[in-house]
PDB file of N, CA, C and O in Angstrom:
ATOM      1  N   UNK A   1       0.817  -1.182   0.000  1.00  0.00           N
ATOM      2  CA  UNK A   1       0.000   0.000   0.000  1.00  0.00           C
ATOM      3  C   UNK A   1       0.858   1.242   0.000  1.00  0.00           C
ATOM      4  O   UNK A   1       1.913   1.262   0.635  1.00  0.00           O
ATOM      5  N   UNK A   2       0.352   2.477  -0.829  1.00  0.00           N
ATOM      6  CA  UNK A   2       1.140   3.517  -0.808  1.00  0.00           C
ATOM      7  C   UNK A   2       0.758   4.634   0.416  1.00  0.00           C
ATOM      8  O   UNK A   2      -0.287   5.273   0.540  1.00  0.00           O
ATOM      9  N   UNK A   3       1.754   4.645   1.122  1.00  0.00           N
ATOM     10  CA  UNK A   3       2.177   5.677   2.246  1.00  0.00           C
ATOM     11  C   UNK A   3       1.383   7.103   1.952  1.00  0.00           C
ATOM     12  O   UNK A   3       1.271   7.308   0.744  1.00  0.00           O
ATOM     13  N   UNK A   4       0.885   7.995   2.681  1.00  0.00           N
ATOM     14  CA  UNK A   4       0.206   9.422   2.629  1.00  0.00           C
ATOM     15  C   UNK A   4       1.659  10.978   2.522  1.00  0.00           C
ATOM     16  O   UNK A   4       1.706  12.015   1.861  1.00  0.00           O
ATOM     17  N   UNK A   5       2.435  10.452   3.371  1.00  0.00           N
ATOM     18  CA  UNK A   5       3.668  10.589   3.491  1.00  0.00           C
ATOM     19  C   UNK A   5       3.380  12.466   3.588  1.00  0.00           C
ATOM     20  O   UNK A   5       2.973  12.887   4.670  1.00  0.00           O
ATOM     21  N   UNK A   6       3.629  13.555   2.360  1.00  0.00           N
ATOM     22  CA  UNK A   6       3.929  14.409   2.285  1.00  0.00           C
ATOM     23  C   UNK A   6       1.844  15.086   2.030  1.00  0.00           C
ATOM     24  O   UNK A   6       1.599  16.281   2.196  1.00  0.00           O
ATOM     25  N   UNK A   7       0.969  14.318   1.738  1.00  0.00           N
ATOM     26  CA  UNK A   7       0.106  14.670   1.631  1.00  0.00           C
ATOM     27  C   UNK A   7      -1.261  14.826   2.598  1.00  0.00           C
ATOM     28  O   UNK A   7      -1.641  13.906   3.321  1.00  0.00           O
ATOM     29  N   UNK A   8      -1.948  16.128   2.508  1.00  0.00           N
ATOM     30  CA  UNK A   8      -2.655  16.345   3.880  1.00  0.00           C
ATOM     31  C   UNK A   8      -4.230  16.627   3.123  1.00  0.00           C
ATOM     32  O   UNK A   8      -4.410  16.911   1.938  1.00  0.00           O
ATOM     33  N   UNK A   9      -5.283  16.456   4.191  1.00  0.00           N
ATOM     34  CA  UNK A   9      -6.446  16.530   3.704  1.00  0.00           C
ATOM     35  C   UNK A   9      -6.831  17.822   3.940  1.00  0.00           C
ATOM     36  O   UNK A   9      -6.365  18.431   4.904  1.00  0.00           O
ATOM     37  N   UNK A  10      -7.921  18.517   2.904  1.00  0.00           N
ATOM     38  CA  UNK A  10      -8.006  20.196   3.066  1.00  0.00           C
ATOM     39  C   UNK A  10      -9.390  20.034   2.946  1.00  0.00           C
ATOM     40  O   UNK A  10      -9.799  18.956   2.515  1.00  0.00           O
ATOM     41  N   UNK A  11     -10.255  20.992   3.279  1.00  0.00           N
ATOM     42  CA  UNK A  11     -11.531  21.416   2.898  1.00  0.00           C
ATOM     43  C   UNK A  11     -11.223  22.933   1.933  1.00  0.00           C
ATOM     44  O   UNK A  11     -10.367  23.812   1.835  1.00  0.00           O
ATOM     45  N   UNK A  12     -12.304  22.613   1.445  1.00  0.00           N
ATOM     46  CA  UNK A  12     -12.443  23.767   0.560  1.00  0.00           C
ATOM     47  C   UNK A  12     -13.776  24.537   0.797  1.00  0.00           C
ATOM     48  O   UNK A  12     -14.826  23.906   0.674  1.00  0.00           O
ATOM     49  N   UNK A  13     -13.810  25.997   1.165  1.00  0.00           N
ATOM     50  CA  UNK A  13     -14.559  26.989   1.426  1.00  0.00           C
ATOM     51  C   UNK A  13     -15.079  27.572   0.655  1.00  0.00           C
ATOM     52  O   UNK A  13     -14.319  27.873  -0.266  1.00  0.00           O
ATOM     53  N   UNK A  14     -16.144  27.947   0.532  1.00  0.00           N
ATOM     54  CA  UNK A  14     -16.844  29.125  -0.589  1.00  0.00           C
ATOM     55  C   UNK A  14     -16.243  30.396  -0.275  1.00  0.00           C
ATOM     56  O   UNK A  14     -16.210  30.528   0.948  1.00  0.00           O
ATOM     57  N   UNK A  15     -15.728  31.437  -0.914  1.00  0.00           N
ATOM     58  CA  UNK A  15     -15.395  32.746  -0.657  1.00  0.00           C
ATOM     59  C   UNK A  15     -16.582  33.869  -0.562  1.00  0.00           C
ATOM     60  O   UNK A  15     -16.478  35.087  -0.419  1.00  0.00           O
ATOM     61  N   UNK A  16     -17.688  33.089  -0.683  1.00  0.00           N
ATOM     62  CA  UNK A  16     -19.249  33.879  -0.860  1.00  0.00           C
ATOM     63  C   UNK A  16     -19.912  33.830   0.181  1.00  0.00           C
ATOM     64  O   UNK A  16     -20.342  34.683   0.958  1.00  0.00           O
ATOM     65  N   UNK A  17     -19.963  32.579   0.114  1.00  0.00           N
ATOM     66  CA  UNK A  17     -20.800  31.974   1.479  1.00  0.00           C
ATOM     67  C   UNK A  17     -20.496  31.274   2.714  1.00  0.00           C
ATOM     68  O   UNK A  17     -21.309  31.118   3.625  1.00  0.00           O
ATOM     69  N   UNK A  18     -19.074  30.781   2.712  1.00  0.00           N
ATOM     70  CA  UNK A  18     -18.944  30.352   3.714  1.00  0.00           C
ATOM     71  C   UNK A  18     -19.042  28.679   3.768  1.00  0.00           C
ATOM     72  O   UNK A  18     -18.957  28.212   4.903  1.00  0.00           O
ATOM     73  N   UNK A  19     -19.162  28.001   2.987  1.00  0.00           N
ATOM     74  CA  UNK A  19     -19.683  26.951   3.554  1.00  0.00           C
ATOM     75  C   UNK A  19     -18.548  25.718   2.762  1.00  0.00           C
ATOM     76  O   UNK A  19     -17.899  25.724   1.716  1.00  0.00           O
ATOM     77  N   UNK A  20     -18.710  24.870   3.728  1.00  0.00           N
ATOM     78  CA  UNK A  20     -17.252  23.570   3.002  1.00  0.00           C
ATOM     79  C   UNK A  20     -17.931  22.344   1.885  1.00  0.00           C
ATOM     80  O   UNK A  20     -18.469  21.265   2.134  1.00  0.00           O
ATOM     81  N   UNK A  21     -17.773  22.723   1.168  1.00  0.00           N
ATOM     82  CA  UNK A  21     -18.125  22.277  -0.022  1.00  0.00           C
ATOM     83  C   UNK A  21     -17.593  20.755  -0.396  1.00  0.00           C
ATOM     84  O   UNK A  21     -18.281  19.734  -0.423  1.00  0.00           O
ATOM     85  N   UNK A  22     -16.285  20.872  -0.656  1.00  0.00           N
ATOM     86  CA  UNK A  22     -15.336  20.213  -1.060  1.00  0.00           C
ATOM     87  C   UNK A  22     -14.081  20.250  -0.239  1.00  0.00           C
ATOM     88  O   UNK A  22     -13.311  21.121   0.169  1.00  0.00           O
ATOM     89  N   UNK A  23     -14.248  18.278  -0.126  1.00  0.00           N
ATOM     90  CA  UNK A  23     -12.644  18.192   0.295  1.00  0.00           C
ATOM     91  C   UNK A  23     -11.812  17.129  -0.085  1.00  0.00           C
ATOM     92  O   UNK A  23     -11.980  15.922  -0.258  1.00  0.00           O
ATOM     93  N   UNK A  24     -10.857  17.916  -0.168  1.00  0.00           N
ATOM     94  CA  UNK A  24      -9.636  17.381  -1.243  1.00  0.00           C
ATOM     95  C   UNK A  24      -8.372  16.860  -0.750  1.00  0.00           C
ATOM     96  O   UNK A  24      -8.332  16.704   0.470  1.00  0.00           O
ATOM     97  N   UNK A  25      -7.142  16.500  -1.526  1.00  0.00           N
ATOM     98  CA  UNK A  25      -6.113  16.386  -0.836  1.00  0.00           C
ATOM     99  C   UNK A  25      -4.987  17.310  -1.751  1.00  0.00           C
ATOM    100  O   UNK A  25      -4.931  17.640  -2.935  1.00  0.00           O
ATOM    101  N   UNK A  26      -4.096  17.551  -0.505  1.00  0.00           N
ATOM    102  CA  UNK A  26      -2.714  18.859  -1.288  1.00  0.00           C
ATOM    103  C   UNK A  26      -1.497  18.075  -0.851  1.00  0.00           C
ATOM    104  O   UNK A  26      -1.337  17.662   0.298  1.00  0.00           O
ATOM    105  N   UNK A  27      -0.558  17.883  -1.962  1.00  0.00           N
ATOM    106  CA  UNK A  27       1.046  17.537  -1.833  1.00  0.00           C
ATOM    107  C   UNK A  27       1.824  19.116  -1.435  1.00  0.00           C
ATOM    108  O   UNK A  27       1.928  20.136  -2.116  1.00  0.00           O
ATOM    109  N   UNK A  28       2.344  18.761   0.112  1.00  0.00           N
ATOM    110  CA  UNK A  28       2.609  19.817   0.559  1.00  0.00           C
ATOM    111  C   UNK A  28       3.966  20.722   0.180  1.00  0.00           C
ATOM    112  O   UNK A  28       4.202  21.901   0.445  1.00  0.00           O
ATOM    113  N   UNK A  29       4.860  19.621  -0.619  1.00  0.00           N
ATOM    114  CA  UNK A  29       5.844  19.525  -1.195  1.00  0.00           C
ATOM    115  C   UNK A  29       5.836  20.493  -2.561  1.00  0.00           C
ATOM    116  O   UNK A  29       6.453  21.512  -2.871  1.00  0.00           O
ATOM    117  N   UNK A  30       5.060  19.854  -3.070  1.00  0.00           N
ATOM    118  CA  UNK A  30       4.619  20.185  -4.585  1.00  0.00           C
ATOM    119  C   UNK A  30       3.722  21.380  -4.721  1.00  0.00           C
ATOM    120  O   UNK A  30       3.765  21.934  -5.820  1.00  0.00           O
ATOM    121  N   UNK A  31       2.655  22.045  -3.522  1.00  0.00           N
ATOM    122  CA  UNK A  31       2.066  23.259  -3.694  1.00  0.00           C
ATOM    123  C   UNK A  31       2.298  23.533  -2.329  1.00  0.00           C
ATOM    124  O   UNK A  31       1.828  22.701  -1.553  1.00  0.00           O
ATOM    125  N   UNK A  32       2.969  24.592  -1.787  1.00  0.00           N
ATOM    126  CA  UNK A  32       3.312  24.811  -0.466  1.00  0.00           C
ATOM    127  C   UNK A  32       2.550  26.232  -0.079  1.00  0.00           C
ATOM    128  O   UNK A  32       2.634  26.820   0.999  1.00  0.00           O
ATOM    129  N   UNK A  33       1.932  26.552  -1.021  1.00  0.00           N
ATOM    130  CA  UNK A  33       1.052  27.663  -0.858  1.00  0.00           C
ATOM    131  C   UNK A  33      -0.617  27.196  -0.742  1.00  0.00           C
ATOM    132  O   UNK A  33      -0.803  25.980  -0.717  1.00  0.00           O
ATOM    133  N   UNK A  34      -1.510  27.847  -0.691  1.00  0.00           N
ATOM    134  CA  UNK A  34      -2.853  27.423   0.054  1.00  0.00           C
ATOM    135  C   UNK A  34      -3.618  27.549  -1.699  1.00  0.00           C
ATOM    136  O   UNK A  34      -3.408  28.392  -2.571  1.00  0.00           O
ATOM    137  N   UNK A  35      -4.420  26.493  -1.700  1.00  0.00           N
ATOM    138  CA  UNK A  35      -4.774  26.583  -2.909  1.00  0.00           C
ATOM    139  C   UNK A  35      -6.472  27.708  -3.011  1.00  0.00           C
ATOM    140  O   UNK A  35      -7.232  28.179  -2.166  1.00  0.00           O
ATOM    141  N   UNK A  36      -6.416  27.717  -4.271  1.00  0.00           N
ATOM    142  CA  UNK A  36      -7.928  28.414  -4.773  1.00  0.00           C
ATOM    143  C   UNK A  36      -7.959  28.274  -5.892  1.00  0.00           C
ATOM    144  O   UNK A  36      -7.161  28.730  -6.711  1.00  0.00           O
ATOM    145  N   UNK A  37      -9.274  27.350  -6.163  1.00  0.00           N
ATOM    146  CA  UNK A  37      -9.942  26.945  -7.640  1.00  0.00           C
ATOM    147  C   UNK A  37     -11.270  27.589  -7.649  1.00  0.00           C
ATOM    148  O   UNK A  37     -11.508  28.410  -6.763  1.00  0.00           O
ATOM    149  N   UNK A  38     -11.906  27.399  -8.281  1.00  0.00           N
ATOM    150  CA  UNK A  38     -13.207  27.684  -9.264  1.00  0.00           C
ATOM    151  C   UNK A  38     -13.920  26.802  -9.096  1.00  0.00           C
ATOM    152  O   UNK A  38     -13.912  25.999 -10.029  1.00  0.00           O
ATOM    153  N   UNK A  39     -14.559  26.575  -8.301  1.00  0.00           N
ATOM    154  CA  UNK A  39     -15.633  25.431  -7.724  1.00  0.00           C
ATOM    155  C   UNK A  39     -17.090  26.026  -7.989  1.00  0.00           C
ATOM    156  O   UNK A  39     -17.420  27.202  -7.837  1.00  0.00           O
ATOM    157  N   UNK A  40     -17.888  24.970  -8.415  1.00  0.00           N
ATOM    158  CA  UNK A  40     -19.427  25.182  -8.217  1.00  0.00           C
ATOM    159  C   UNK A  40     -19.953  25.209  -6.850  1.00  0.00           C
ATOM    160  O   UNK A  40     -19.285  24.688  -5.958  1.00  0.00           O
ATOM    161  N   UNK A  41     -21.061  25.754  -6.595  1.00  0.00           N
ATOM    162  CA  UNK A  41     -20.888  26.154  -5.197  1.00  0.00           C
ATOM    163  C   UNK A  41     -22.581  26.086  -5.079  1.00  0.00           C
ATOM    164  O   UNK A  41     -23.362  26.936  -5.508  1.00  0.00           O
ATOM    165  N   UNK A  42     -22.923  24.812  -4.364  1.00  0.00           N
ATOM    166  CA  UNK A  42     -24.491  24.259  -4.218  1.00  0.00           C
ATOM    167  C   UNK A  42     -25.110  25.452  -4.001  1.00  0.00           C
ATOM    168  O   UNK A  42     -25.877  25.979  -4.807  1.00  0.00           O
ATOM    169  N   UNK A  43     -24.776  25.936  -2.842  1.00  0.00           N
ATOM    170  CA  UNK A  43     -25.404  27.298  -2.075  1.00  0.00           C
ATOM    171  C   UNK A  43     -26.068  28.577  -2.636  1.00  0.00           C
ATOM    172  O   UNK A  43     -27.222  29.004  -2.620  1.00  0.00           O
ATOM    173  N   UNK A  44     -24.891  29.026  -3.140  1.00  0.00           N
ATOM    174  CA  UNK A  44     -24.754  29.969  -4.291  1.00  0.00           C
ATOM    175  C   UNK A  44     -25.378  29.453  -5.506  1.00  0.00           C
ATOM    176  O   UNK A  44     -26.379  30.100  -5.813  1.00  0.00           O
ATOM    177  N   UNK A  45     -25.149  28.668  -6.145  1.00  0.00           N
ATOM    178  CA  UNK A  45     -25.630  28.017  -7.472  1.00  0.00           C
ATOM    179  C   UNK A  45     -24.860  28.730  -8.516  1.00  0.00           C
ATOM    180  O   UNK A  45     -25.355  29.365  -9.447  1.00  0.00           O
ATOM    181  N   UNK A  46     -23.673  28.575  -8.286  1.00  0.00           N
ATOM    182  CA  UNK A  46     -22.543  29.526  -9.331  1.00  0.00           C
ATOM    183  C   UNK A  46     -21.120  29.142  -8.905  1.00  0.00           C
ATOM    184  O   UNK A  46     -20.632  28.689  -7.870  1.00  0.00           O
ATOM    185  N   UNK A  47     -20.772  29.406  -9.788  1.00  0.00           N
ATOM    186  CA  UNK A  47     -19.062  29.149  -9.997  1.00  0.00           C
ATOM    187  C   UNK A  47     -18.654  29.965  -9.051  1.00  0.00           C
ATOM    188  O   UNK A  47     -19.363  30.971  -9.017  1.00  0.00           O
ATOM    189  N   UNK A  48     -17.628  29.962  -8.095  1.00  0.00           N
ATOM    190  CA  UNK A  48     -17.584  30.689  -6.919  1.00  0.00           C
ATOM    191  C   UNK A  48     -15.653  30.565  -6.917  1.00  0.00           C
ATOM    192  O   UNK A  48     -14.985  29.854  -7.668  1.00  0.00           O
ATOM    193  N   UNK A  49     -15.305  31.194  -6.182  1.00  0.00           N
ATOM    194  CA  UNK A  49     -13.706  31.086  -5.803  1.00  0.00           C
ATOM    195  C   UNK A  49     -13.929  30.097  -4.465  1.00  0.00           C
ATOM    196  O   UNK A  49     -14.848  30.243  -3.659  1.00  0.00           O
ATOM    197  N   UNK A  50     -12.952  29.115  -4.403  1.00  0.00           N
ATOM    198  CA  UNK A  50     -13.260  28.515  -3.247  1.00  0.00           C
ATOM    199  C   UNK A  50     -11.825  28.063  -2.640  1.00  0.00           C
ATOM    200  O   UNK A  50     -11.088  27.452  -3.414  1.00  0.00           O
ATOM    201  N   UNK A  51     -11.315  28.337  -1.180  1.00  0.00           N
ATOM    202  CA  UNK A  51      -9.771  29.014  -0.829  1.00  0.00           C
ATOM    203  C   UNK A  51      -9.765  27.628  -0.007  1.00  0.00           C
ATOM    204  O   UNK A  51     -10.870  27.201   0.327  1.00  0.00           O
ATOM    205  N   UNK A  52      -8.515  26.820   0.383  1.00  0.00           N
ATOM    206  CA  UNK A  52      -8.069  26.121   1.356  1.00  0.00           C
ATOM    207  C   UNK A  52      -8.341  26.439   2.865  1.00  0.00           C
ATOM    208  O   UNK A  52      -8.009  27.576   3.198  1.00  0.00           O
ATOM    209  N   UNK A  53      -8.837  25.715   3.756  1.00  0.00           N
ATOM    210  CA  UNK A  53      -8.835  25.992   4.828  1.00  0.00           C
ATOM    211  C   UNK A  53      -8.253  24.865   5.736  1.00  0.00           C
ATOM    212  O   UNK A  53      -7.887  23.812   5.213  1.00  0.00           O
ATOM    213  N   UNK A  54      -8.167  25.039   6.955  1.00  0.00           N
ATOM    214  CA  UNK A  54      -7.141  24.100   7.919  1.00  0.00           C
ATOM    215  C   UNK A  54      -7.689  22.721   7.718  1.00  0.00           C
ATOM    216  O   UNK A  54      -8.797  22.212   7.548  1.00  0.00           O
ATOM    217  N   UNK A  55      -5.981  22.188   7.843  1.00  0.00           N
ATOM    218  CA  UNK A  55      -6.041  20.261   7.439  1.00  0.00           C
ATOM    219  C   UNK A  55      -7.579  19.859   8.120  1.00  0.00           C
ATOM    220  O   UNK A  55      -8.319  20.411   8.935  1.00  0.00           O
ATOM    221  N   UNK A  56      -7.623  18.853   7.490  1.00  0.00           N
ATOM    222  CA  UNK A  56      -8.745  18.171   8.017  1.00  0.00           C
ATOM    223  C   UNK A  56      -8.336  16.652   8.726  1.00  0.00           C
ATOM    224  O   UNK A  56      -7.721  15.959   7.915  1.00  0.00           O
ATOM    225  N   UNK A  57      -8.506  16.096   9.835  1.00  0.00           N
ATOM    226  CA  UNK A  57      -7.950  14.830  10.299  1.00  0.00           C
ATOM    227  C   UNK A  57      -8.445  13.915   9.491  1.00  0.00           C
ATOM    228  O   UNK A  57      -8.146  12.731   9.643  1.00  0.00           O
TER     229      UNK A  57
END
């Protein structure tokens, strides 16, 4: 089985609304900065900015 090693679990936030949408995983190695994509966003019902927020266990 492959090891988790350098990789951590994130939620992803709406920048609109607030709410955790999506959660993902980040190679901490490979993006050491906090990510933000373009997520659909149930709430909203629109393409929304949606920012990294603290690991998730």
């Amino acid at each position: 089985m492959a090891k988790r090693g350098n990789r951590l679990i994130i939620g992803l936030v709406c920048s609109v609304c607030g709410q955790v949408n999506y959660i993902t995983e980040r190679n901490k190695v490979n993006t050491p900065d906090k990510l933000v994509l373009k997520k659909y966003c149930p709430h909203c019902k629109k393409r929304t900015e949606h920012k990294e927020t603290q690991k998730l266990k």
